[in-house]
Residue, then its C-alpha position, 0 to 999 in steps of 0.5 A: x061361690x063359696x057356698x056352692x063349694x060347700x053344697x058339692x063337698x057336702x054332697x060327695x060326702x054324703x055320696x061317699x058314705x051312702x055308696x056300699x063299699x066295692x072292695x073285698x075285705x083285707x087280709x089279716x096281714x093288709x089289716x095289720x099292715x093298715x093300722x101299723x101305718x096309721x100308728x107310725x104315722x101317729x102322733x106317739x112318744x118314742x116309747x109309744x111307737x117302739x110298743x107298736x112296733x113290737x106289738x106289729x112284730x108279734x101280730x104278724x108273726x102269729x099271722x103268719x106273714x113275719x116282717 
């Protein structure tokens, strides 16, 4: 049973890579947005996440969409 399980992940996997992507590409903010969410969620040292965020301020302020 466990083998039919993995033949069907497998598979929607490889659905999953080989299927073009339907959205349209983000928004420089949405981008910012997306990889400042994954470095919070990140395993980072205090120091480190404060460095993002500063860095996150800046990006979107030269974007345009200050936080």
């Amino acid at each position: 049973m466990s083998e039919e399980n993995t033949d069907t992940q497998v598979q929607d996997v490889q659905e999953a890579q080989a299927a073009p992507a339907a959205t349209t590409p983000p928004t420089p903010e949405q981008a910012l947005n997306a990889v400042a969410s994954a470095a919070r969620q990140a395993r980072l040292t205090y120091d480190e996440h404060a460095g993002v965020d500063q860095c996150v301020k800046i990006l979107a302020e030269a974007i345009g969409g200050g936080q």
